[in-house]
C-alpha angles and dihedrals in degrees: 000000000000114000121210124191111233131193116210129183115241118205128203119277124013127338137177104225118186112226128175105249124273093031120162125210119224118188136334107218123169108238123171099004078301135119107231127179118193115214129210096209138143113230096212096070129101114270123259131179122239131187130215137177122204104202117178109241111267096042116132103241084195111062093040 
C-alpha cells in the first residue's frame, strides 16, 4: 500500500467526491479564501464515493 496526501477544493453546500476507500481526512484549512481538505489515501484502492457538506458557521442545521 503506498499513501499519498491529496488537497481537494470544497465548495459551499453539499458535493459527491470520489475517494479511494478507506480514505482519512486530515485536516480542512481555508487557503486562499478557499476551503481545502487534505486526504491520506492510497491510490491503488477501489473507488468509493464520499459526501461532504461545507455549512458557514451560524446556519440552523435544523431547519435545512
Amino acid at each position: 500500500m503506498t499513501q499519498t496526501i491529496y488537497k481537494y477544493l470544497l465548495e459551499p453546500g453539499e458535493q459527491i467526491i470520489p475517494l479511494p476507500k478507506d480514505a482519512k481526512v486530515l485536516s480542512v484549512q481555508v487557503q486562499f479564501d478557499q476551503v481545502k481538505m487534505w486526504v491520506l489515501l492510497d491510490r491503488k484502492a477501489p473507488m468509493v464515493n464520499r459526501r461532504f457538506e461545507t455549512v458557514p458557521t451560524g446556519v440552523d442545521l435544523d431547519n435545512r
